[in-house]
KEPAGU-941370 format. One line per field, with one value per residue (C-alpha): x negated, y negated, z negated; residue in three letters; chain. Coordinates in Angstrom, 2 decimals, always signed. Layout:
KEPAGU-941370
px	(X ...) .
py	(Y ...) .
pz	(Z ...) .
bake	(ALA ...) .
kevex	(A ...) .
This chain:
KEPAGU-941370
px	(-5.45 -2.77 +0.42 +3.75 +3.44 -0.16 -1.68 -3.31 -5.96 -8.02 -11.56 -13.54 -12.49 -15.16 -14.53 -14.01 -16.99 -16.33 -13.33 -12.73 -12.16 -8.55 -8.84 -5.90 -4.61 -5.30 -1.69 +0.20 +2.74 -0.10 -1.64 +0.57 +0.42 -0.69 +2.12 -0.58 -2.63 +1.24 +1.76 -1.35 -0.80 -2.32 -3.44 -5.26 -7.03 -7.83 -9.91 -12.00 -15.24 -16.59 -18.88 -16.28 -14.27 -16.91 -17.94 -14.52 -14.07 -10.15 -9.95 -9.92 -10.85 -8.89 -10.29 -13.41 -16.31 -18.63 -19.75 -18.87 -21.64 -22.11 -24.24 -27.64 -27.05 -25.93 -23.95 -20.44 -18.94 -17.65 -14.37 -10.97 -8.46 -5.37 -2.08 +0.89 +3.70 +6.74 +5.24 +5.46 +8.97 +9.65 +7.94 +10.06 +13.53 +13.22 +12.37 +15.80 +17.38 +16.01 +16.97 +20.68 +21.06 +19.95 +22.19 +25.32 +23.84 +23.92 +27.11 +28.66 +26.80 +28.71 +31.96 +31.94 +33.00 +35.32 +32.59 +30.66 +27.55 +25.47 +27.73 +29.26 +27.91 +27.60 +25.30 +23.19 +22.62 +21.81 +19.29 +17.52 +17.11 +15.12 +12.96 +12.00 +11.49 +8.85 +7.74 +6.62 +5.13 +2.68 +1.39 +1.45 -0.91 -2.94 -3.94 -4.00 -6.32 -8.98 -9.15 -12.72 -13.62 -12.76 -13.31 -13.51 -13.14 -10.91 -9.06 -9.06 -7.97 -4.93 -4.78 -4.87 -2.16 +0.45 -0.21 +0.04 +3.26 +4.28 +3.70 +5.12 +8.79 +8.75 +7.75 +10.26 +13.07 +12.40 +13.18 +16.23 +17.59 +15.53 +17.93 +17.38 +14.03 +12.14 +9.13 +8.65 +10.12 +9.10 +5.68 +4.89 +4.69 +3.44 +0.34 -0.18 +0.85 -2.39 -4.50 -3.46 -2.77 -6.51 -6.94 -5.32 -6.05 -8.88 -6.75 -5.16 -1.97 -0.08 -1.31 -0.63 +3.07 +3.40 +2.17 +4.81 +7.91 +6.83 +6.03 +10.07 +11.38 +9.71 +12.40 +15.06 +12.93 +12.01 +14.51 +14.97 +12.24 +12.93 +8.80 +9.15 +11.22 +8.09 +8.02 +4.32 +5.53 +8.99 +7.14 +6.18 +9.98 +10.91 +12.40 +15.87 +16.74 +15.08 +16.06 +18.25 +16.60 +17.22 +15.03 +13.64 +11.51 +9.38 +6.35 +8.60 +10.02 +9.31 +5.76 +6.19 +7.41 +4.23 +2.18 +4.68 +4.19 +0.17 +0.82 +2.75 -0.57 -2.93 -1.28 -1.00 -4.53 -4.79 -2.52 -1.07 -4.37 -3.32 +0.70 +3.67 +4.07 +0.20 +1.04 +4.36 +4.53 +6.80 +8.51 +11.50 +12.30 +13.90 +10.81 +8.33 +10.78 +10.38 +7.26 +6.59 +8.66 +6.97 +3.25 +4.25 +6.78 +5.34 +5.93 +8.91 +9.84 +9.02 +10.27 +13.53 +15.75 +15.25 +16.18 +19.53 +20.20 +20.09 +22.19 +24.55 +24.59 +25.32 +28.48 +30.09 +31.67 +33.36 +34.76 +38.34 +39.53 +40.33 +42.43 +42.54 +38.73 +37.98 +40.44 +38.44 +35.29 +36.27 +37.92 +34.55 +32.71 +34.86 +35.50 +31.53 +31.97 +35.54 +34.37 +31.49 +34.23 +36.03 +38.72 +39.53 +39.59 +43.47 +43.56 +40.31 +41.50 +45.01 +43.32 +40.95 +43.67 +45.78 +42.96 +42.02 +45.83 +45.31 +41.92 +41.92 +42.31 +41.84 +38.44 +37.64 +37.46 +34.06 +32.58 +30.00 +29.01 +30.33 +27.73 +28.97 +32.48 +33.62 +35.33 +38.71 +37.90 +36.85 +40.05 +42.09 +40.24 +40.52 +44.30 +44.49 +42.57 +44.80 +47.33 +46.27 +44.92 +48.66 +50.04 +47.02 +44.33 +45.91 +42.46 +42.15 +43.52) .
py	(-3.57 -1.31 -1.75 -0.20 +2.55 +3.26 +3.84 +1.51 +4.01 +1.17 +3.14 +0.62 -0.30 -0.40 +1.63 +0.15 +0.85 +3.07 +5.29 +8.98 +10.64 +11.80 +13.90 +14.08 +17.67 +17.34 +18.95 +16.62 +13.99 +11.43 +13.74 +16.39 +20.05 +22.62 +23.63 +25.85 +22.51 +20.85 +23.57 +22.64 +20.97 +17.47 +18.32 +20.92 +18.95 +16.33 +18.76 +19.69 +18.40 +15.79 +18.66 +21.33 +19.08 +18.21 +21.85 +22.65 +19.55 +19.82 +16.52 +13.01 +11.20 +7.93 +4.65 +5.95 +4.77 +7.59 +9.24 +12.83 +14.90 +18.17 +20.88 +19.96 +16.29 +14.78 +12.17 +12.59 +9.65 +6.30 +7.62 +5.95 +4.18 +5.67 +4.43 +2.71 +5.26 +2.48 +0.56 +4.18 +4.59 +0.71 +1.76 +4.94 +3.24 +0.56 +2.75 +5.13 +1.85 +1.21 +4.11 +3.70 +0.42 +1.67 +4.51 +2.37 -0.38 +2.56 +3.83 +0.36 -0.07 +2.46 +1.47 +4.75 +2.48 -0.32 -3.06 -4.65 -4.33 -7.01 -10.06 -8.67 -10.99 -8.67 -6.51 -9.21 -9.98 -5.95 -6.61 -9.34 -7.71 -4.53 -6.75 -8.93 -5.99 -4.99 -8.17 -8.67 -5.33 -6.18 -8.95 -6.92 -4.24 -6.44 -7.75 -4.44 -3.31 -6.29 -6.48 -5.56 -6.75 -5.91 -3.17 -5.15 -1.68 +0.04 -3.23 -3.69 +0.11 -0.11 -3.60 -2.15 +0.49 -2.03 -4.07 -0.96 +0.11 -3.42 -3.21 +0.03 -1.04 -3.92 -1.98 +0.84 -2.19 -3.84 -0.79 -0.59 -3.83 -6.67 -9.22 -8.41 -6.75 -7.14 -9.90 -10.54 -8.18 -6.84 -4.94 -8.02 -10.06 -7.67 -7.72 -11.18 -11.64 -8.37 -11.37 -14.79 -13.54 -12.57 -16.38 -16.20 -12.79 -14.71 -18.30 -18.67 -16.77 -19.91 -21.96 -18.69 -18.47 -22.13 -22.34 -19.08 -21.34 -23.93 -21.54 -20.08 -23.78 -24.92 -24.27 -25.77 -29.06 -29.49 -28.44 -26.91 -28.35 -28.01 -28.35 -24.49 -23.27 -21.91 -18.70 -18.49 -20.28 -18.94 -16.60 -19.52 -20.10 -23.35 -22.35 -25.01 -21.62 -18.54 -15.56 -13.68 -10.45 -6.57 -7.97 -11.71 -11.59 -15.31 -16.57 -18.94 -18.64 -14.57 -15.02 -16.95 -13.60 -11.94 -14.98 -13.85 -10.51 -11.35 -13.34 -10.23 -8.29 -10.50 -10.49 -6.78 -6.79 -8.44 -7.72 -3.96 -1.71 +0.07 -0.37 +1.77 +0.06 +1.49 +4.94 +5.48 +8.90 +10.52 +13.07 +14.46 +15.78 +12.26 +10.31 +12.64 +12.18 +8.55 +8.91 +11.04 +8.88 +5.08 +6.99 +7.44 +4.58 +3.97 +6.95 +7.08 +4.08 +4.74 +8.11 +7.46 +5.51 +7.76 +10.88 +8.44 +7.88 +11.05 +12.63 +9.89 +10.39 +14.43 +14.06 +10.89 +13.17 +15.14 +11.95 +11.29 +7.50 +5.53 +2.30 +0.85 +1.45 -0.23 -3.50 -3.53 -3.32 -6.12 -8.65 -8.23 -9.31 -11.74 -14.28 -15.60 -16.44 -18.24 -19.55 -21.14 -23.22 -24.88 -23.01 -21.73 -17.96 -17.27 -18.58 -16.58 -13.76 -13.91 -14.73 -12.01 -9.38 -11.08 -10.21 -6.90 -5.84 -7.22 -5.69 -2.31 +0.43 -1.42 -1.91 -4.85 -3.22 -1.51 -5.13 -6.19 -9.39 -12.40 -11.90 -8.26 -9.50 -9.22 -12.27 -10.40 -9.28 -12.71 -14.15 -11.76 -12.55 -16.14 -15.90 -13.52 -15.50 -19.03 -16.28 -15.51 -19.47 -20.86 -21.96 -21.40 -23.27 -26.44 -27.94 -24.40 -24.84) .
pz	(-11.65 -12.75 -10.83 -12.67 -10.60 -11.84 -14.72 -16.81 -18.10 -19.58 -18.64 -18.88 -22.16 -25.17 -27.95 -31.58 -33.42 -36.63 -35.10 -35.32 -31.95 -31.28 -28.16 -26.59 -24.97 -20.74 -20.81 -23.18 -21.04 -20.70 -18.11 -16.98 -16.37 -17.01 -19.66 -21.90 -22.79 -22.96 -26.03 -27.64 -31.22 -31.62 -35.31 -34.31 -31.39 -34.01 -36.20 -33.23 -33.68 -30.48 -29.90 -29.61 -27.37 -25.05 -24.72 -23.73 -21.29 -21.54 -23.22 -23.12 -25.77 -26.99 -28.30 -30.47 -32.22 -31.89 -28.12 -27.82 -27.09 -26.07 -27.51 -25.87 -27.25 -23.61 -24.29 -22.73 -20.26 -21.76 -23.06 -22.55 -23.98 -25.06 -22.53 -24.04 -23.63 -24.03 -20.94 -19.06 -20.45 -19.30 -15.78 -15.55 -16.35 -13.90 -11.17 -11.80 -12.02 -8.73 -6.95 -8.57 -7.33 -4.09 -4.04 -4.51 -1.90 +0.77 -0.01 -0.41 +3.11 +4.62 +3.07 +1.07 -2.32 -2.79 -3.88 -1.48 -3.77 -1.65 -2.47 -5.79 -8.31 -11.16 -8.64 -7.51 -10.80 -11.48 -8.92 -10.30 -13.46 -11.88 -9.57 -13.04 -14.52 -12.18 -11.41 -15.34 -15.43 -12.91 -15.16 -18.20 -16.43 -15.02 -18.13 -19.72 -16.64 -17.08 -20.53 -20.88 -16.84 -13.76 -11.54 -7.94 -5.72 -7.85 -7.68 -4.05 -3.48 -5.30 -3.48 -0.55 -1.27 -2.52 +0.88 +2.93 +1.66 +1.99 +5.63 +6.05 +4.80 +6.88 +9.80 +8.91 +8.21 +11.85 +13.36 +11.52 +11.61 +12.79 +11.94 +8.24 +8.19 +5.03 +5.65 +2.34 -0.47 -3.91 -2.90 -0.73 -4.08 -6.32 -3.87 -3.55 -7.39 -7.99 -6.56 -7.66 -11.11 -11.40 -12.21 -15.50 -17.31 -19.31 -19.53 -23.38 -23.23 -24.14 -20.84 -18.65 -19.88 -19.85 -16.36 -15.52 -17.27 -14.82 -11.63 -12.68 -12.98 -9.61 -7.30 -9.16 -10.07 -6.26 -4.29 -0.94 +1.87 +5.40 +6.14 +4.52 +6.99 +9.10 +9.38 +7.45 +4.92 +3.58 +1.64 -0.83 -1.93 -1.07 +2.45 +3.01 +5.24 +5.02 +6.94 +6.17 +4.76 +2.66 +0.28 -0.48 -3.32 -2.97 -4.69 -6.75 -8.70 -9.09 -9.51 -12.77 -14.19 -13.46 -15.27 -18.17 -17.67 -18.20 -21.10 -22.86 -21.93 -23.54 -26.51 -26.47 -26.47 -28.73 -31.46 -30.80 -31.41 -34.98 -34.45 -34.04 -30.63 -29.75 -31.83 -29.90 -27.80 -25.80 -27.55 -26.59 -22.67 -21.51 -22.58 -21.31 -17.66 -17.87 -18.44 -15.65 -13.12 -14.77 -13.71 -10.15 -9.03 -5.33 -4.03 -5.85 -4.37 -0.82 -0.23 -2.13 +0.76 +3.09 +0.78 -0.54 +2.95 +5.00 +2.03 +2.68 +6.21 +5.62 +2.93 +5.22 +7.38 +4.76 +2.83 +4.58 +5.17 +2.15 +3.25 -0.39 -0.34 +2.99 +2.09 -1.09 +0.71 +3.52 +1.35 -1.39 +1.39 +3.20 +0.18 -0.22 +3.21 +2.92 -0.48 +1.90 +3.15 +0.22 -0.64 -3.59 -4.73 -4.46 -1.07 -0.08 -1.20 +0.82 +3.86 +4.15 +2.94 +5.96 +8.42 +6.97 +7.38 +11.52 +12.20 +10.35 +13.05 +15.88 +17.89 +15.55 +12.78 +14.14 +14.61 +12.35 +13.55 +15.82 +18.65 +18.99 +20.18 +23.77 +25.07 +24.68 +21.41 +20.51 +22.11 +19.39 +16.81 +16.57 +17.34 +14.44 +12.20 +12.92 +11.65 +8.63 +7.65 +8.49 +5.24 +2.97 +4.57 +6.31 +7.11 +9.72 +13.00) .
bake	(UNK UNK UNK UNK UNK UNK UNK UNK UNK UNK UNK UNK UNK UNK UNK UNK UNK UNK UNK UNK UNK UNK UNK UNK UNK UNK UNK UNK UNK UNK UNK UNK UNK UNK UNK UNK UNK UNK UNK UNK UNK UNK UNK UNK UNK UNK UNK UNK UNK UNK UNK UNK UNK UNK UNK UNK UNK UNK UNK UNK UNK UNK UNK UNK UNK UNK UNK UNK UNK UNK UNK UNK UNK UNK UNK UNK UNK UNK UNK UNK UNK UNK UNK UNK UNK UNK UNK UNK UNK UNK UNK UNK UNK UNK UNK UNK UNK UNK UNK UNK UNK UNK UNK UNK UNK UNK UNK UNK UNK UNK UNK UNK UNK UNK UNK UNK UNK UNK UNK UNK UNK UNK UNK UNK UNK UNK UNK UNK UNK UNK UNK UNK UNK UNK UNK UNK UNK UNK UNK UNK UNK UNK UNK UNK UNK UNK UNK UNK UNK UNK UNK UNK UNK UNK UNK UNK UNK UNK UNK UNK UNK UNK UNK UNK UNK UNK UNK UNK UNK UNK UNK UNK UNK UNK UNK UNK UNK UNK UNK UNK UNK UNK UNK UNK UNK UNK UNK UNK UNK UNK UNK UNK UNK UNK UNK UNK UNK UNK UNK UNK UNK UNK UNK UNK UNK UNK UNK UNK UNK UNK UNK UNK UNK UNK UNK UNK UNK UNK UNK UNK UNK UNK UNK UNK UNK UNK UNK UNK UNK UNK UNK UNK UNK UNK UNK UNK UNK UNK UNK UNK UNK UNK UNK UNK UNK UNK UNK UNK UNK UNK UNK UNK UNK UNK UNK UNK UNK UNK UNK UNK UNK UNK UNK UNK UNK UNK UNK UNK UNK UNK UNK UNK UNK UNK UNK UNK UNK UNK UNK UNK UNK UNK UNK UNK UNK UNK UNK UNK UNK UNK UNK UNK UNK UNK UNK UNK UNK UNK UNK UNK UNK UNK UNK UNK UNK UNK UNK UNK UNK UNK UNK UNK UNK UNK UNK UNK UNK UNK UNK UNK UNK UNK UNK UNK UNK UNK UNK UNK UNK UNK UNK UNK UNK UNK UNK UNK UNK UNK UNK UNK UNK UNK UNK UNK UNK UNK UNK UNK UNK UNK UNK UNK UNK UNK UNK UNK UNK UNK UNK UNK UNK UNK UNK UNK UNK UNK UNK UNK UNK UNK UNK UNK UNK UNK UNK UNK UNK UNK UNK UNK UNK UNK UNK UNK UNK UNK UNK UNK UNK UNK UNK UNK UNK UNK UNK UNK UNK) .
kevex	(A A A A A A A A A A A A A A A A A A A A A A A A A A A A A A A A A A A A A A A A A A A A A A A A A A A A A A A A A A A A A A A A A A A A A A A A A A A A A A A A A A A A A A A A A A A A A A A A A A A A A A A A A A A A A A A A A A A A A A A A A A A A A A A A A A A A A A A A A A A A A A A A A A A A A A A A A A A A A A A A A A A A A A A A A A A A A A A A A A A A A A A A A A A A A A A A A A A A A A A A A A A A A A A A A A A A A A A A A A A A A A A A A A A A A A A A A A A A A A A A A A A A A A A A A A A A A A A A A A A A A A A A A A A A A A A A A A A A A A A A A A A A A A A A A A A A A A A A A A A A A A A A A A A A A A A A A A A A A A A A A A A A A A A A A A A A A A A A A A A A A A A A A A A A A A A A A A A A A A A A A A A A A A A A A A A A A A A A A A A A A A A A A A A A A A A A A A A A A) .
């Protein structure tokens, strides 16, 4: 299976019988350095007879109907099939967008920007949009990867990489925080979705997306369950209360996305051999980037919070106090939780300015959750707060 941080090479794909080889330079942005082969003209590789080519063995040959052989008549290895350079460019973009989001979760973490970019809606919704993006990719390579069999041991290698990382960031996150560790995040789904959606890359494109409209609809037909409140079964996505975590990303309704994602495949198969889509290449510099970054996503993705972080960690000294940014920062993450109660957005928003203006440079201030207060502490606080609800929230006492 070809995750979107791996390639779907499509090797054991059968060539269409009557093609010409293209051979396609080792160097071009399909494959990487070195930067001679990148300078070599495609033209000129074309006119290169198969026997040429396989003499040389610098190339790899695209979707063909005749076997290169060499000059004693050997024939070469089944060739492959040429990649789709716009689902590289789609894999590259949502990674950057990734590690953007990321950036401004850690400074917004360390109240280094006015927008508290966990509860901001506009962000969560910035979120979303990168994990479907991902999500759907994994269906879309899947398909792509199986579309003339599967490989069971290639399969359960890169299995077995997506479920090791997954274990590594939750380890990593207990350590952190093991109130919000991550138990079951992105590269938790996108393993169990490498398994599950092995059941429908040979189902009728229409039943698999039907069946993903459904999988997406699920939560909001059923409801909330309290019976999935077990911890070995919040993954599923019908958890009343699931813990709080960095990063939820459930079997429903995300896994829907990958049976979508599948669908897309299939019907790349199936229709895109001979199109511009199929013929597109990277170009220019930025494409040949995305490229670049779409063809190696998990360690891209593992090694970039860390990186984000300990930069973060360096410049915070040198960034002086900012009290419009921290009362921006406080109330952005205060009014979700007044909201919580009832009241309305004015009144939410005068409140938690109130008690911004009462804890800022004091000992509170450093508090970041109820259990951390000292009785004292917790004696001021609640005095403060009956303060600052007097007047615009009656019901408070």
């Amino acid at each position: 299976m070809a995750l979107p941080w791996q390639e779907h090479d499509g090797s054991h794909d059968n060539p269409a019988p009557g093609k010409r080889i293209v051979p396609v330079p080792v160097g071009s942005p399909w494959t990487g350095p070195p930067r001679a082969a990148r300078r070599s003209h495609y033209i000129a590789c074309a006119a290169l007879s198969s026997t040429t080519a396989a003499r040389m063995g610098a190339y790899r040959f695209g979707a063909s109907g005749m076997s290169a052989a060499d000059h004693s008549g050997t024939a070469s290895p089944p060739q492959t099939a040429p990649r789709y350079g716009i689902i590289d460019v789609a894999k590259g973009v949502a990674i950057l967008a990734m590690v953007g989001y990321h950036a401004a979760f850690d400074l917004s973490l360390r109240r280094l920007i006015g927008v508290d970019v966990i509860n901001d809606p506009d962000w969560t919704i910035v979120a979303r949009l990168i994990a479907g993006t991902f999500v759907t990719l994994v269906g879309v390579n899947l398909a792509l990867s199986t579309r003339n069999g599967l490989r069971p041991r290639r399969h359960l290698v890169r299995f077995a990489m997506i479920a090791g990382s997954a274990a590594l960031v939750s380890f990593a996150t207990f350590r952190f925080d093991p109130s919000t560790f991550i138990y079951f995040g992105i590269l938790h789904l996108i393993a169990v979705a490498s398994i599950l959606g092995l059941a429908f890359v040979r189902l009728p494109p229409l039943v698999t997306a039907l069946t993903g409209l459904a999988i997406l609809l699920a939560p909001h037909v059923i409801g909330d369950l309290a019976a999935f409140d077990a911890p070995w079964l919040v993954w599923i996505g019908l958890s009343a209360n699931p813990p709080p975590s960095l990063d939820y990303v459930p079997l429903l309704p995300w896994f829907g996305l990958s049976l979508l994602g599948i669908a897309a495949g299939r019907l790349i198969v199936r229709y895109a051999a001979g199109t511009p889509f199929a013929a597109w290449r990277p170009e220019t510099r930025v494409n040949r980037w995305l490229v670049a970054a779409g063809r190696w996503t998990l360690p891209i993705y593992l090694v970039h919070q860390p990186i984000l972080f300990g930069m973060i960690l360096l410049v915070e000294p040198m960034i002086p106090p900012d009290i419009d940014r921290e009362r921006a920062h406080f109330v952005g993450q205060c009014r979700p939780a007044c909201a919580e109660q009832g009241y309305d957005g004015p009144s939410c928003t005068s409140f938690c300015t109130c008690l911004f203006e009462g804890i800022y440079d004091t000992d509170l201030f450093e508090v970041t959750s109820p259990g951390q207060l000292t009785p004292d502490q917790s004696t001021r606080f609640d005095a403060l707060r009956r303060q600052c609800s007097a007047g615009l929230m009656p019901g408070e006492r």
